[in-house]
C-alpha positions in Angstrom: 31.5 2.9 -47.3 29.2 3.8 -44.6 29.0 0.9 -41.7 26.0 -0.8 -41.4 25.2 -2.3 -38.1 23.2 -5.4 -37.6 19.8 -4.8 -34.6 22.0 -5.6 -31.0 24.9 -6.7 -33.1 28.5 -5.3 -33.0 28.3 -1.8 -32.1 25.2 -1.8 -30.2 27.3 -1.6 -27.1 29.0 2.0 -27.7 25.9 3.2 -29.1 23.7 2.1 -26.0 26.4 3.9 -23.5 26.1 7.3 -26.1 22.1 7.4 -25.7 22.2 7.0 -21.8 25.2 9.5 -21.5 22.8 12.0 -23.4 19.9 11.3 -21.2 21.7 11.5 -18.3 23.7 15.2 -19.8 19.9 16.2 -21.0 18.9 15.7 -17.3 21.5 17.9 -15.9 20.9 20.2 -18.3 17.0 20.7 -17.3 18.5 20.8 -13.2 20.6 23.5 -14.5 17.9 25.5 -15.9 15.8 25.0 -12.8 18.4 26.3 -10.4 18.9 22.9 -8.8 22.7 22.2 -9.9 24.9 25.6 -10.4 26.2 26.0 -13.7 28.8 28.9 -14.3 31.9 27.9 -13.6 34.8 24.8 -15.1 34.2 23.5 -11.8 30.6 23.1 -12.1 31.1 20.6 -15.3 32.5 17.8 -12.2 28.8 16.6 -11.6 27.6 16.5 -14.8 30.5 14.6 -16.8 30.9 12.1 -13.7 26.8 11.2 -13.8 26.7 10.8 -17.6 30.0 8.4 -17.1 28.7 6.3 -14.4 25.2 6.2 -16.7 27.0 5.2 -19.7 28.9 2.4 -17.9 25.3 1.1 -17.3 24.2 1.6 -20.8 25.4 -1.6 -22.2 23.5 -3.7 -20.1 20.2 -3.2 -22.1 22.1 -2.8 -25.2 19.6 -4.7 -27.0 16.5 -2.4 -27.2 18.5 1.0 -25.9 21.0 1.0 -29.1 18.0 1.3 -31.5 17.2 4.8 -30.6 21.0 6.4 -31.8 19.3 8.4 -34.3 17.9 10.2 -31.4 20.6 9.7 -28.9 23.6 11.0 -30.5 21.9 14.2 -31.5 20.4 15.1 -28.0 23.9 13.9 -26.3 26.2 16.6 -28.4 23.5 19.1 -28.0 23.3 19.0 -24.2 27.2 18.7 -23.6 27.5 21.7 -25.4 24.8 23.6 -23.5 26.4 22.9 -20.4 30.2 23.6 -21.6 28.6 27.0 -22.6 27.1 27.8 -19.2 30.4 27.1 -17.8 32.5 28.3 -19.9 31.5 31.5 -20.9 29.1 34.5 -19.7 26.2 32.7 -21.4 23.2 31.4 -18.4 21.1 28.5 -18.6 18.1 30.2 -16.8 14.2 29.1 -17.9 14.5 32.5 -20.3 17.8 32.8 -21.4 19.1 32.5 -25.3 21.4 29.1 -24.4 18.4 27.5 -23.0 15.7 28.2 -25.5 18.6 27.6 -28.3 19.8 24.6 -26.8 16.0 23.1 -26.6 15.4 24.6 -31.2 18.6 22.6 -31.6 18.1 19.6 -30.0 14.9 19.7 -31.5 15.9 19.9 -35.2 18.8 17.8 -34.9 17.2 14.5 -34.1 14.3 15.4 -36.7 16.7 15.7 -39.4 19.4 13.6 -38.3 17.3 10.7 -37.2 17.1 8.8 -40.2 20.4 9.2 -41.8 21.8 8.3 -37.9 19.7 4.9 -38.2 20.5 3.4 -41.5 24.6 4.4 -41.2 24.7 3.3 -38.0 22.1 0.7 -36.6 19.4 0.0 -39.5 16.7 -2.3 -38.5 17.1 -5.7 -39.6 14.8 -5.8 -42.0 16.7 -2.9 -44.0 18.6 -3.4 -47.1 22.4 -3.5 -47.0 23.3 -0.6 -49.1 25.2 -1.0 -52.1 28.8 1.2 -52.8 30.7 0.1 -55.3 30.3 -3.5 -55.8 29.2 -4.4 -59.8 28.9 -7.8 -61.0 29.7 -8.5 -64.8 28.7 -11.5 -66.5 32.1 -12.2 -68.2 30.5 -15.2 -70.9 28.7 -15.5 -72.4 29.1 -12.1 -73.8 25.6 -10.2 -74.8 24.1 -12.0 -77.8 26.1 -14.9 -77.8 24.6 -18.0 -79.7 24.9 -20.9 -77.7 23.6 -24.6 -78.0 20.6 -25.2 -75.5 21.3 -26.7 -72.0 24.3 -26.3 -69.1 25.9 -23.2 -70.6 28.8 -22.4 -68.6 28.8 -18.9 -66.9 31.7 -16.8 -65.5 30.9 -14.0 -63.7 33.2 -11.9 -61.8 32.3 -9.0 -59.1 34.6 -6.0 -58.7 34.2 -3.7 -55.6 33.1 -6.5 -53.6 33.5 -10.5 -53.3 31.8 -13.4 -54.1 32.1 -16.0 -50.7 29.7 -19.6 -50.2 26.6 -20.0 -51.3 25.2 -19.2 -48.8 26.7 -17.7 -45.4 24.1 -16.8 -42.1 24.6 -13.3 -41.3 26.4 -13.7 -38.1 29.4 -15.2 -40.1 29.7 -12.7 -42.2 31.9 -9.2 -41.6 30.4 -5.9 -41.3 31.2 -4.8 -44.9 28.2 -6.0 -46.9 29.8 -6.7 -50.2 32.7 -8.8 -48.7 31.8 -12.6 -49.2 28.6 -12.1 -50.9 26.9 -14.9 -52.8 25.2 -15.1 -56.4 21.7 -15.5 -57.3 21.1 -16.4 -61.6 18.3 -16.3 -63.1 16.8 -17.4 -66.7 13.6 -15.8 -67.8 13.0 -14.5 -65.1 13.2 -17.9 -63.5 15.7 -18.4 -60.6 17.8 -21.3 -60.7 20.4 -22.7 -58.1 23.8 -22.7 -58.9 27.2 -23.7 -57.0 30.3 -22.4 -57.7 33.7 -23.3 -55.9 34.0 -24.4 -52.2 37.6 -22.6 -52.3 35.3 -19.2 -52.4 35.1 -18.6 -48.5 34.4 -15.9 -46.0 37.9 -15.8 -44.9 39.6 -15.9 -48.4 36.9 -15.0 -51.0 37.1 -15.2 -55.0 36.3 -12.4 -57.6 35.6 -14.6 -60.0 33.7 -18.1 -60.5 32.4 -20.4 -63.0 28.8 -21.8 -62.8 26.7 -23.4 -64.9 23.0 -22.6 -66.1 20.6 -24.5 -67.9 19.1 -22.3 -70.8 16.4 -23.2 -73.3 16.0 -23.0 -76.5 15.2 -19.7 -78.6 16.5 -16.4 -77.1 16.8 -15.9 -73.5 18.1 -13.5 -71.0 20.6 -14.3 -68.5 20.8 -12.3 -64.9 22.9 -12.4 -62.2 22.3 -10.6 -59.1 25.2 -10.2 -56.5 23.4 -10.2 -52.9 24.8 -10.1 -49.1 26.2 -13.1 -48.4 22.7 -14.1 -46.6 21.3 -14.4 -50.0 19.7 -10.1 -49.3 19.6 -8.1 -52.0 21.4 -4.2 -52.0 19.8 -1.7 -52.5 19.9 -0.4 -55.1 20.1 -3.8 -56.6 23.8 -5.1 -58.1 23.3 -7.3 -61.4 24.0 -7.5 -64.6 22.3 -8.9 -67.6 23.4 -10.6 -71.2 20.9 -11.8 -73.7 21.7 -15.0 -75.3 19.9 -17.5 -78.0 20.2 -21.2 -78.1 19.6 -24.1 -80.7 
């Protein structure tokens, strides 16, 4: 599934050292094309790679707010390292004029318009995005779709493939980087949420896939929903749940 990383959580670091690398690559580039740094020989590459090294090193230190512009970042760092491994590679120039330059400047420019927003949400999605979904389902196991049942605790088991079910409720920080692992359960009855508990065994080191809860229903015919959510009690999108309709007496 893709990895989704948490605003200045794990990751941030590596992705803060890529987008001052290509900064710092995009800047020799531009000396290039201005005639200030030669650009037409292997040798020529020594300046360049040892700047956008020493840069990188430095990146981490504002990891915080410089990780959250990957999406642009990654694009522009690919684009200029290949600009300047084609100037010194091969016959090609980077001059104000020449094809590599005004090439180089098209595709940096399309690459981080189109590969912005896919960059973000796979790899630093702002905390207020959804975790996305992949192949976690949850199944309400019993009662089965139009069971008849007598009114009040009716016992529910529920079991969640593709994923697992941890605490109640677990603060993000606790929980791994795969979304689905250790989630939590949220039931509700009409349309009416209601709190549930399952098993303490169910934890984020040693999950379940199935538990037992219990949910009050009332009489006449109701429906029964259970949504499988992060383990932070946030929904996926698209949402996981599943639904039975039951009456009572």
């Amino acid at each position: 599934m893709s990895p989704l990383v948490a605003h200045a959580g794990p990751g941030s670091t590596w992705q803060a050292a890529v987008v001052v690398a290509g900064v710092a690559l995009t800047i020799c580039v531009l000396l290039a094309v201005a005639g200030r740094i030669p650009m037409s020989s292997p040798q020529d590459l020594l300046v360049p790679l040892a700047a956008s090294a020493i840069a990188a090193s430095l990146g981490p230190l504002g990891h915080t707010w410089i990780s959250d512009v990957i999406g642009l970042g990654l694009p522009l760092a690919v684009v200029s390292l290949l600009a300047l491994l084609l100037a010194a590679l091969t016959p090609l120039d980077l001059t104000p004029a020449s094809p590599l330059a005004l090439g180089s400047l098209a595709l940096a420019a399309v690459s981080m318009y189109l590969l912005y927003t896919p960059l973000t949400i796979a790899l630093h999605p702002p905390p207020d995005m959804l975790p996305l979904a992949d192949d976690a389902e949850v199944t309400i196991v019993e009662p089965t779709d139009g069971a008849a049942l007598d009114a009040g605790p009716v016992p529910v088991t529920v079991e969640v493939s593709g994923g697992s079910i941890g605490p109640v409720f677990t603060p993000l920080e606790d929980l791994s980087l795969d979304p689905e692992e250790a989630g939590s359960l949220q039931v509700f009855v009409d349309g009416d949420r209601q709190e549930v508990a399952w098993d303490d065994a169910c934890s984020v080191s040693d999950p379940c896939t199935r538990v037992d809860i219990e949910v009050e229903v009332p009489a006449g015919e109701s429906q029964v929903a259970v949504e499988f959510v992060r383990g932070d009690g946030t929904p996926f999108a698209p949402l996981v749940i599943d639904r039975v309709t039951v009456s009572a007496d």
